[in-house]
C-alpha positions as CSV (number, residue, x, y, z in Angstrom):
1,X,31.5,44.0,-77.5
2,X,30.4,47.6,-77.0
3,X,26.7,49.2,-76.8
4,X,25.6,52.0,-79.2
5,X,26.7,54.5,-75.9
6,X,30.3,53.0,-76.0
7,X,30.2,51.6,-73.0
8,X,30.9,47.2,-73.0
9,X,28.2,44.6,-72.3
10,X,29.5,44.2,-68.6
11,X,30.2,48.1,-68.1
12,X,26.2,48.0,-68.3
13,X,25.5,45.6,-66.7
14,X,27.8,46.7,-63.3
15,X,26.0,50.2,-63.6
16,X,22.4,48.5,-63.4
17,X,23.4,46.5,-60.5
18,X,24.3,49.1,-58.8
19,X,21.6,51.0,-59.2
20,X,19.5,48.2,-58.4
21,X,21.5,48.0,-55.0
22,X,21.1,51.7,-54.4
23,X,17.4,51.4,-54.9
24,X,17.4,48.7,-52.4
25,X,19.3,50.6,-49.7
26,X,17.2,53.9,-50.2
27,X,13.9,52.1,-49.9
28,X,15.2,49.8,-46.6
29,X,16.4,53.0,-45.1
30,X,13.2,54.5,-45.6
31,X,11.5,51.4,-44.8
32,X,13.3,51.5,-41.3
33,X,13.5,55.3,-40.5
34,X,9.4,54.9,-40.6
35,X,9.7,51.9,-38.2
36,X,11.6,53.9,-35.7
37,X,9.0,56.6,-36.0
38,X,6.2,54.3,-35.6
39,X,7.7,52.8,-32.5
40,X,8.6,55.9,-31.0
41,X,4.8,56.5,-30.9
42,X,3.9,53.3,-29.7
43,X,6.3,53.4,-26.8
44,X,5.3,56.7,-25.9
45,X,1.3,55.8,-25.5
46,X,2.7,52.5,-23.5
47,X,4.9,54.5,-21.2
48,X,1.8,57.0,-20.6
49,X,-0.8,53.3,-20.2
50,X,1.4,52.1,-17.6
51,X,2.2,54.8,-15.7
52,X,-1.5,55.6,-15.4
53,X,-1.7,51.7,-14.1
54,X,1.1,51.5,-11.9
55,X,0.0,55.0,-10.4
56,X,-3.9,53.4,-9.9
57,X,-2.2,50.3,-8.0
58,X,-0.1,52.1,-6.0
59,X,-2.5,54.7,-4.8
60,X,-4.8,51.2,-4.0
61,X,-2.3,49.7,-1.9
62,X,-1.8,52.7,0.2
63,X,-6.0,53.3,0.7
64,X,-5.3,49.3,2.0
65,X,-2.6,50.1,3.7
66,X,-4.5,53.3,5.8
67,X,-7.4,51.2,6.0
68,X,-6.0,48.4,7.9
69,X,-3.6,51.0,10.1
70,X,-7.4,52.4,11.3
71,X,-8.4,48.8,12.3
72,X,-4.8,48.4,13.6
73,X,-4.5,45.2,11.8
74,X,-1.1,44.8,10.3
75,X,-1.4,44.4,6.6
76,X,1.4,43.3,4.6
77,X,1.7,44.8,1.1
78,X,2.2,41.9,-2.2
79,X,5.6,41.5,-3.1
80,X,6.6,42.0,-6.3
81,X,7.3,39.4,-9.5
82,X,10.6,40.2,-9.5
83,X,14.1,40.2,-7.2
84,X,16.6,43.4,-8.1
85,X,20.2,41.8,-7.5
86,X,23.4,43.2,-7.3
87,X,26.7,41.7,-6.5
88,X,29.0,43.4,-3.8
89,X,32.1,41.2,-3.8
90,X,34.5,38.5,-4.9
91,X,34.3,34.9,-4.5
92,X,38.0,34.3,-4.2
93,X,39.3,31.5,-2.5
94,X,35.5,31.0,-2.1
95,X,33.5,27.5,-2.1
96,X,32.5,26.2,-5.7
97,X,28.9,26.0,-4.7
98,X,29.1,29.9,-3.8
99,X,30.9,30.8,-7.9
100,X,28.3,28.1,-9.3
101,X,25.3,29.9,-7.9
102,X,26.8,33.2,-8.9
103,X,27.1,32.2,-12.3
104,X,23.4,30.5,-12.9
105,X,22.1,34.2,-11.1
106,X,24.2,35.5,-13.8
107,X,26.3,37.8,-11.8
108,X,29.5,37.1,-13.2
109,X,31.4,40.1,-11.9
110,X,31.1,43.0,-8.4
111,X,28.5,45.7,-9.6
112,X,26.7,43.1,-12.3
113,X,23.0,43.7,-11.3
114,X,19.8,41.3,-12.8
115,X,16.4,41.1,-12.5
116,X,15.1,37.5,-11.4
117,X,11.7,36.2,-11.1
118,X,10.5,36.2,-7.2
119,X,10.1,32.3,-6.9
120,X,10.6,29.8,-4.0
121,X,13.4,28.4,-5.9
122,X,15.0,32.1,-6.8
123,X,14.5,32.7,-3.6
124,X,16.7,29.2,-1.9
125,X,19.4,30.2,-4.6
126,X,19.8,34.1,-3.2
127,X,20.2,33.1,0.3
128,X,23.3,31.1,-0.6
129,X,25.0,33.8,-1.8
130,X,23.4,36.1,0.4
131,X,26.8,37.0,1.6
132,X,27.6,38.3,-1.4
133,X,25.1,40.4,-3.0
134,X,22.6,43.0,-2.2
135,X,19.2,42.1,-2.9
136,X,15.7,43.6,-2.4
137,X,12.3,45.1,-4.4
138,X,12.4,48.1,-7.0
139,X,9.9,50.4,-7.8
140,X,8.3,50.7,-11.9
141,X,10.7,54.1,-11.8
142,X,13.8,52.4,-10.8
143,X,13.7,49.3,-13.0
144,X,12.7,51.9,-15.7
145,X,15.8,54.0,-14.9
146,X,17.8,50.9,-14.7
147,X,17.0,49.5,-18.3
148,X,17.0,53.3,-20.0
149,X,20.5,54.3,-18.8
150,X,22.5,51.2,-18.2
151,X,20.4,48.0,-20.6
152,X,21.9,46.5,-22.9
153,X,20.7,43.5,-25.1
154,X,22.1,39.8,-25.2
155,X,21.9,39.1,-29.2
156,X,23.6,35.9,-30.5
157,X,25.7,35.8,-27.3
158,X,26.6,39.4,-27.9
159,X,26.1,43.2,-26.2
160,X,24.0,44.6,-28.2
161,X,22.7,48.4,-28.0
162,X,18.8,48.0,-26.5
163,X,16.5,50.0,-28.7
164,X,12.7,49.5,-29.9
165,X,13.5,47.5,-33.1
166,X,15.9,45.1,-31.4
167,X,13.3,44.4,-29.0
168,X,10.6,44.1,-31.9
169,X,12.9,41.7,-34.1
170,X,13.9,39.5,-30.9
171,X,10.2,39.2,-30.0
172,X,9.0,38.5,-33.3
173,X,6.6,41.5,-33.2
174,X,5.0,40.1,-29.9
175,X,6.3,42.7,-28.0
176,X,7.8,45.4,-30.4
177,X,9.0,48.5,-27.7
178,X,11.6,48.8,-24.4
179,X,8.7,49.8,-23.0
180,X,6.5,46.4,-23.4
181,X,9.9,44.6,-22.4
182,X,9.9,46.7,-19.0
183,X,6.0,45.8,-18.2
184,X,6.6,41.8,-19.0
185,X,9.0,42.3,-16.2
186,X,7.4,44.6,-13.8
187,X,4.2,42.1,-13.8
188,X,6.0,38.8,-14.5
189,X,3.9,37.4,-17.6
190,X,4.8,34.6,-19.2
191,X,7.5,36.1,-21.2
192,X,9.2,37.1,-17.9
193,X,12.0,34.9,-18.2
194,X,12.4,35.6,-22.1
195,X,12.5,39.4,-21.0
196,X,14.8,38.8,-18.5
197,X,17.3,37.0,-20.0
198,X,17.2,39.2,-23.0
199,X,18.8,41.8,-20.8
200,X,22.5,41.8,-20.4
201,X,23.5,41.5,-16.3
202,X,24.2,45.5,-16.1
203,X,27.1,47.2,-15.1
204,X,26.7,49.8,-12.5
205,X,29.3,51.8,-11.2
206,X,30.5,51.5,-7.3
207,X,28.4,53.9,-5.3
208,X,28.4,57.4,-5.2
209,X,29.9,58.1,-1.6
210,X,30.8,54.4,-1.1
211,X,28.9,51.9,0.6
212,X,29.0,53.4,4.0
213,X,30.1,51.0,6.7
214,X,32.2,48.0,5.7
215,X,30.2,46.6,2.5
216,X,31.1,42.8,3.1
217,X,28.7,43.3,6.2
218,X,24.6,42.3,6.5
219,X,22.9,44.9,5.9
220,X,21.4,44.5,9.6
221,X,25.2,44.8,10.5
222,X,25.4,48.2,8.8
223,X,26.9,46.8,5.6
224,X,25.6,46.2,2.7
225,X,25.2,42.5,1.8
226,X,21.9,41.0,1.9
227,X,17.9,42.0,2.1
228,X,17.4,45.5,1.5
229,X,13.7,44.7,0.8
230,X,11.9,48.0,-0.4
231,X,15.2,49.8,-0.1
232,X,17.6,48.6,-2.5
233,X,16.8,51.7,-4.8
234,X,18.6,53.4,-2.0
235,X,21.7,52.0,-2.7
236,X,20.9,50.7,-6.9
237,X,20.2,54.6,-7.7
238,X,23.7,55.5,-6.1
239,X,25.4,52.8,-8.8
240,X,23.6,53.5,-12.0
């Protein structure tokens, strides 16, 4: 059967489809290109908000810090939420316990670095692989610098590129920039552990200039292995 243009009943019908399709497409990719706009803005007024409150608590610590060094009391700054690990070696020929641990800490592989939450229980699980990874505190700019140039996101048990919208679909819309994800870690709220986790282990390279020393060493030994404490960005910034 033909139409009055010549063209058959299904010719017609095919052509409207797919102009119904292209409509679709157009509109979704507008609908989207507006999202990315919209969460560029929103995760550049976060980025200035925190800053302003990271700044404020830093410059407080330090007044605390001079304060106390006048009464020549020792004062011990807060630790943060949050342990910066990075694994230094191999487990071969190594104790179960030792690959076990390494695997729940999610550092599957030399160079993998995560964030964990700074709890007694974290805390019992680094020591006994303290031999084998480099561990200490990082600053707001280094865990920033860390998830920017070398984050990736775990989607469905894959690598997936880390950008605004993947963060705003994975959280549902309660957190929608890289931005937000960053502060949930940096000042270990409740969706710490979903933040976390969200994050691939990242892959940093082996440090510009090498470890210095023999690595496999304590860091008290003049390797690297171990608590680096406030220091780790020495070493972490060297890798990324």
């Amino acid at each position: 059967m033909s139409t009055a243009k010549g063209m058959t009943e299904a010719t017609e019908l095919r052509l409207a489809y797919e102009a119904k399709i292209q409509k679709m497409t157009e509109e979704a990719n507008a609908f989207f290109a507006e999202r990315i706009v919209k969460n560029k803005e929103l995760a550049k007024q976060k980025a200035d908000e925190y800053l302003k409150l990271y700044t404020e608590e830093k410059k407080n610590e330090e007044k605390m810090i001079a304060e106390y060094r006048e009464k020549n009391i020792f004062y011990a700054p807060k630790e943060p939420e949050y342990i910066l690990c990075v694994r230094i070696k191999g487990v071969n020929k190594n104790p179960a316990k030792i690959r076990k641990t390494l695997e729940l800490l999610r550092l599957h592989k030399p160079n993998h670095a995560v964030i964990v939450r700074n709890t007694h229980q974290m805390r019992n699980m680094i020591q006994k692989v303290n031999a084998y990874i480099a561990f200490g505190f990082a600053d707001y700019k280094l865990i920033r610098e860390l998830v920017y140039k070398r984050g990736l996101a775990k989607v469905n048990k894959a690598r997936v590129t880390l950008t605004n919208e993947v963060v705003e679909d994975h959280f549902e819309g309660e957190i929608r920039t890289v931005e937000e994800l960053i502060h949930q870690i940096i000042m270990g709220t409740e969706l710490f552990t979903k933040a976390a986790n969200f994050l691939w282990p990242f892959t940093l390279q082996p440090p510009r200039k090498g470890f210095g020393g023999r690595k496999i060493k304590n860091i008290a030994e003049g390797g690297s292995t171990g608590n680096h404490l406030f220091k780790i960005g020495d070493l972490v910034r060297r890798m990324i």
